[in-house]
Backbone as ProteinMPNN parsed JSONL, in Angstrom:
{"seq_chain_A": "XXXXXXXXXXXXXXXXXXXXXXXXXXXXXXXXXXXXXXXXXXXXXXXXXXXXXXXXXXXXXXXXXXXXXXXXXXXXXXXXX", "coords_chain_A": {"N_chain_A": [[28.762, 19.043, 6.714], [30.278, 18.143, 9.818], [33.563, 19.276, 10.255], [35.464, 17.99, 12.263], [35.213, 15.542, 14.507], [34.817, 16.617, 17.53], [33.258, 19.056, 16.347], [31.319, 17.605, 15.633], [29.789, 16.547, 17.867], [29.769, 18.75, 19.163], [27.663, 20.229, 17.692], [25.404, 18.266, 17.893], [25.145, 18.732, 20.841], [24.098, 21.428, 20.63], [22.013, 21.05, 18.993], [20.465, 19.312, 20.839], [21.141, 16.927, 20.879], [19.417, 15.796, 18.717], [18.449, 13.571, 16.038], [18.017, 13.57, 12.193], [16.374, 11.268, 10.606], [16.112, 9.398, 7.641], [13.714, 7.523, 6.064], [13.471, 5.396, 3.031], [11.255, 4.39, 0.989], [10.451, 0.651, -0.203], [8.488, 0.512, -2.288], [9.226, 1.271, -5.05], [11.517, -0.97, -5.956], [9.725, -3.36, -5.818], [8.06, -2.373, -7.738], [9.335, -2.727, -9.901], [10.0, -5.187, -9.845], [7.525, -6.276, -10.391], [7.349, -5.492, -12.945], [9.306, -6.819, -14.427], [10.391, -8.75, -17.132], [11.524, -11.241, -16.884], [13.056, -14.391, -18.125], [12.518, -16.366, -16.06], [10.216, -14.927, -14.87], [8.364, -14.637, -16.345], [8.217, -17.267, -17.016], [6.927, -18.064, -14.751], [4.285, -16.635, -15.151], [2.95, -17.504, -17.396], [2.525, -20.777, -16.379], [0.853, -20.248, -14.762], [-1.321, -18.678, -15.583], [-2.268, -20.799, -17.283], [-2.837, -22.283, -15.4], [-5.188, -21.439, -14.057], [-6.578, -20.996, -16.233], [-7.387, -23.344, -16.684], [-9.315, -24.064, -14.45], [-7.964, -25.19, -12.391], [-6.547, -23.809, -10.251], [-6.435, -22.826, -7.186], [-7.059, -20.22, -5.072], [-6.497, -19.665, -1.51], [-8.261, -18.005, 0.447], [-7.772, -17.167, 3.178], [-5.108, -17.147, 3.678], [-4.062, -15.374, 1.188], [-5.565, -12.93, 1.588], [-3.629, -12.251, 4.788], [-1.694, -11.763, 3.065], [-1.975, -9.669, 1.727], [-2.422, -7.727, 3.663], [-0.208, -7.641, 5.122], [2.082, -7.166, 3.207], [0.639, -4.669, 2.746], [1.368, -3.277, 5.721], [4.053, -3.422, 5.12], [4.989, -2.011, 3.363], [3.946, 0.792, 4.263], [5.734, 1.256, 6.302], [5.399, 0.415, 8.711], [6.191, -2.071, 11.57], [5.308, -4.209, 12.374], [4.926, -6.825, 11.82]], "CA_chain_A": [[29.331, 17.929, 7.447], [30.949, 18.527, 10.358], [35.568, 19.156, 9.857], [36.156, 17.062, 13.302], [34.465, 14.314, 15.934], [34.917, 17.48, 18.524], [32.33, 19.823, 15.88], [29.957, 16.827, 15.382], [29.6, 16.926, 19.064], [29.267, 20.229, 19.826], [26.899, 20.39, 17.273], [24.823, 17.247, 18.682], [24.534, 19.624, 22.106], [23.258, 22.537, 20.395], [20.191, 20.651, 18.85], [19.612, 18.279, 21.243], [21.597, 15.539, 20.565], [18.441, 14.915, 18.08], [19.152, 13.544, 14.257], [16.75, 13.736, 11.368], [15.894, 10.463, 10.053], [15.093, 9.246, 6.241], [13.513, 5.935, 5.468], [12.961, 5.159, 1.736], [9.95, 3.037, 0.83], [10.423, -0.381, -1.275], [7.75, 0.583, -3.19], [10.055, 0.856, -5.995], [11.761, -2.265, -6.278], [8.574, -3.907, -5.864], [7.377, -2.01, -8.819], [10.169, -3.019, -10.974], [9.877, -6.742, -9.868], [6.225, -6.729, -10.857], [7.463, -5.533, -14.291], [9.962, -7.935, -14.873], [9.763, -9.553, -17.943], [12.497, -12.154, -17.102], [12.079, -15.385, -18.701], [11.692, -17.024, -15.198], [8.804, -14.745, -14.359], [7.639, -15.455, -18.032], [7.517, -19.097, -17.11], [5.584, -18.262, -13.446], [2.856, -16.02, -14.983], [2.618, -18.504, -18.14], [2.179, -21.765, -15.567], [-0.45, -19.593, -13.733], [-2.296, -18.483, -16.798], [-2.787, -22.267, -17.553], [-3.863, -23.016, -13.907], [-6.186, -20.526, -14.015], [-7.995, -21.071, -17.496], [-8.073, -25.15, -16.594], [-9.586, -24.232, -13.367], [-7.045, -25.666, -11.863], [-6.062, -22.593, -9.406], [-7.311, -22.679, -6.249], [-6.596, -19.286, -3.673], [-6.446, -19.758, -0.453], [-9.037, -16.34, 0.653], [-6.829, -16.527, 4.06], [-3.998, -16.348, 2.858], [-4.359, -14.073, 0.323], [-5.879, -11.949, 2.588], [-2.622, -12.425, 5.04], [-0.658, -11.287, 2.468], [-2.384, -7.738, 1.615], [-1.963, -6.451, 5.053], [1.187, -8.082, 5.885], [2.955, -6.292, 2.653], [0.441, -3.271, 3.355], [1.988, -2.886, 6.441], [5.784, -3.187, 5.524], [5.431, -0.537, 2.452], [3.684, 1.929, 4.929], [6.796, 1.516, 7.168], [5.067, -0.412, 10.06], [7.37, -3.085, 11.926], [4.448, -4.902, 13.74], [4.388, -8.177, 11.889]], "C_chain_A": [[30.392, 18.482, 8.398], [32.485, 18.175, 10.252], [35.705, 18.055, 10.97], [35.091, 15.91, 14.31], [34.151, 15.653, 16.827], [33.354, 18.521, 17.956], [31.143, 19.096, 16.122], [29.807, 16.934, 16.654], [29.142, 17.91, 19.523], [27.961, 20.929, 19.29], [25.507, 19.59, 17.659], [24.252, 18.408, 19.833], [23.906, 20.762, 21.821], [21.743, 21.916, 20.051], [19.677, 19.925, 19.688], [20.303, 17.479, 21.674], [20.354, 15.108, 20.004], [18.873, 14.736, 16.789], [17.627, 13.188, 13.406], [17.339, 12.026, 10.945], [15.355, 10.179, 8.339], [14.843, 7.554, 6.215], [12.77, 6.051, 3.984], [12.048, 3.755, 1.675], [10.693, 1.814, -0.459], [9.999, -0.389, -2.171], [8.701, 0.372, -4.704], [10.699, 0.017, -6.696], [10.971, -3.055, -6.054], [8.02, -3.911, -7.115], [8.076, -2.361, -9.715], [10.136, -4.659, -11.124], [8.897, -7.34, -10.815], [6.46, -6.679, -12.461], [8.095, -5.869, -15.365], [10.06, -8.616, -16.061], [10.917, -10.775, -18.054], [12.07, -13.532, -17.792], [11.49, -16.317, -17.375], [9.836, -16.261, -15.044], [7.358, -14.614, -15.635], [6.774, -16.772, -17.697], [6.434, -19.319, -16.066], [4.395, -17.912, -14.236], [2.182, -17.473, -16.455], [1.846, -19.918, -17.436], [0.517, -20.891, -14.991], [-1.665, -19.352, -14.598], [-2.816, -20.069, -17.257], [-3.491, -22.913, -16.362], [-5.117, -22.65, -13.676], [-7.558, -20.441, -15.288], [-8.155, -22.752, -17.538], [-8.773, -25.137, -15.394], [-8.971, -24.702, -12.3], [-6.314, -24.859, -10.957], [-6.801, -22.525, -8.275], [-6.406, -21.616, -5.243], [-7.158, -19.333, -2.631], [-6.982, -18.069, 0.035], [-7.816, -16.173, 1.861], [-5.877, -15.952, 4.502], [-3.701, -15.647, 2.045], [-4.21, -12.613, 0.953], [-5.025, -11.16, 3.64], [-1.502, -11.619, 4.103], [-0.908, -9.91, 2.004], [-1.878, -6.685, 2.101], [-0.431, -6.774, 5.216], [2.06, -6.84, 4.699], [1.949, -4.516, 2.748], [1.095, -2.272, 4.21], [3.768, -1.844, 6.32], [5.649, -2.059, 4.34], [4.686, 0.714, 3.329], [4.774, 1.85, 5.983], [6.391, 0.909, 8.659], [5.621, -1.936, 10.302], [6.465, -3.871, 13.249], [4.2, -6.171, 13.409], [6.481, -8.607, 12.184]], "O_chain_A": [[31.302, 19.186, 7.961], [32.802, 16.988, 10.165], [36.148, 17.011, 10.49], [33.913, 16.252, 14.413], [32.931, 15.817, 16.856], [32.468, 18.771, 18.774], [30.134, 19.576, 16.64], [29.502, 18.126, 16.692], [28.157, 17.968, 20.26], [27.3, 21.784, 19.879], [24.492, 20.283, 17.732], [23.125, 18.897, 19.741], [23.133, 21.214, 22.665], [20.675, 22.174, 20.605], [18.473, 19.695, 19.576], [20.226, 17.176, 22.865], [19.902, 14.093, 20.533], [19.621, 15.578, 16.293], [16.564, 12.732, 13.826], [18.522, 11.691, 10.993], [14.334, 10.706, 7.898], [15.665, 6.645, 6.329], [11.716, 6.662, 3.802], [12.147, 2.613, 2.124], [11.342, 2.195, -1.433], [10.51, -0.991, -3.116], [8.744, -0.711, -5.289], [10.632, 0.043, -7.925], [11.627, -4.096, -6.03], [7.569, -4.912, -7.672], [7.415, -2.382, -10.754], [10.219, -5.279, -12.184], [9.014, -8.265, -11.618], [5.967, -7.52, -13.213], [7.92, -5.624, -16.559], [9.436, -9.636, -15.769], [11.205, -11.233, -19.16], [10.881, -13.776, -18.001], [10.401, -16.888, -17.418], [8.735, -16.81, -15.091], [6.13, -14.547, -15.688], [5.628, -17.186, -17.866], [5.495, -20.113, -16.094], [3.438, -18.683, -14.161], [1.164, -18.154, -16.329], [0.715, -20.203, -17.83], [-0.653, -21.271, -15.005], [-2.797, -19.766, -14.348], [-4.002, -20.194, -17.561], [-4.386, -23.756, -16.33], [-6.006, -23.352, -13.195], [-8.735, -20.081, -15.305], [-8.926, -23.326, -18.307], [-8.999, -26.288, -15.021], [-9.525, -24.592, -11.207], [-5.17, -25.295, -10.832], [-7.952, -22.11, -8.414], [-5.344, -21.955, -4.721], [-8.361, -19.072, -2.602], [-6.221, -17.103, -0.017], [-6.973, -15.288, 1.714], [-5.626, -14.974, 5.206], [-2.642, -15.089, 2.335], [-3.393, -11.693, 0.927], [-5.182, -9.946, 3.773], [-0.581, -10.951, 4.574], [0.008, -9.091, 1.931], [-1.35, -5.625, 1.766], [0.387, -5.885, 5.454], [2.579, -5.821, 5.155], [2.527, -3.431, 2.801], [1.372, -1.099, 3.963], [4.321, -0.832, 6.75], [6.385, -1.092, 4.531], [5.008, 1.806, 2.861], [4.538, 2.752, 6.787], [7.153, 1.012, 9.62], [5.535, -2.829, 9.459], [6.721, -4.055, 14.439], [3.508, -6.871, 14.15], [6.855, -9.769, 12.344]]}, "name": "protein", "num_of_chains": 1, "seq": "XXXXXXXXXXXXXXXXXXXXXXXXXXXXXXXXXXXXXXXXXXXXXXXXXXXXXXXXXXXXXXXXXXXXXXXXXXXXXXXXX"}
């Protein structure tokens, strides 16, 4: 780390003025969400499990579908939706 404002500078003009970049993926807290066992997400998958064995569940293919790519996108780091 550069000692002064004056180093970081001078250092800036030697490379470039280019800076390395990190982006960390979500993936992670995604993965921890999914494995949740709070009692809310108790009570979602419970409700769902009953919608689903009364027939009573109907998915929307479009949306569904919509939602694949869309979070596809944002965990591969693409900022196009």
């Amino acid at each position: 780390m550069p000692a002064s404002r004056s180093e970081g500078q001078q250092q800036n003009r030697r490379t470039g003025g280019t800076t390395d970049q990190v982006q960390i993926s979500n993936l992670s807290f995604y993965m921890a969400a999914a494995r949740s066992d709070s009692p809310a997400q108790m009570e979602k998958l419970s409700a769902l499990r009953t919608a689903v064995s009364g027939g009573q569940y109907q998915a929307d293919a479009n949306v569904v579908s919509a939602s694949i790519i869309q979070e596809s996108l944002q965990l591969s780091g693409a900022n196009w939706l």
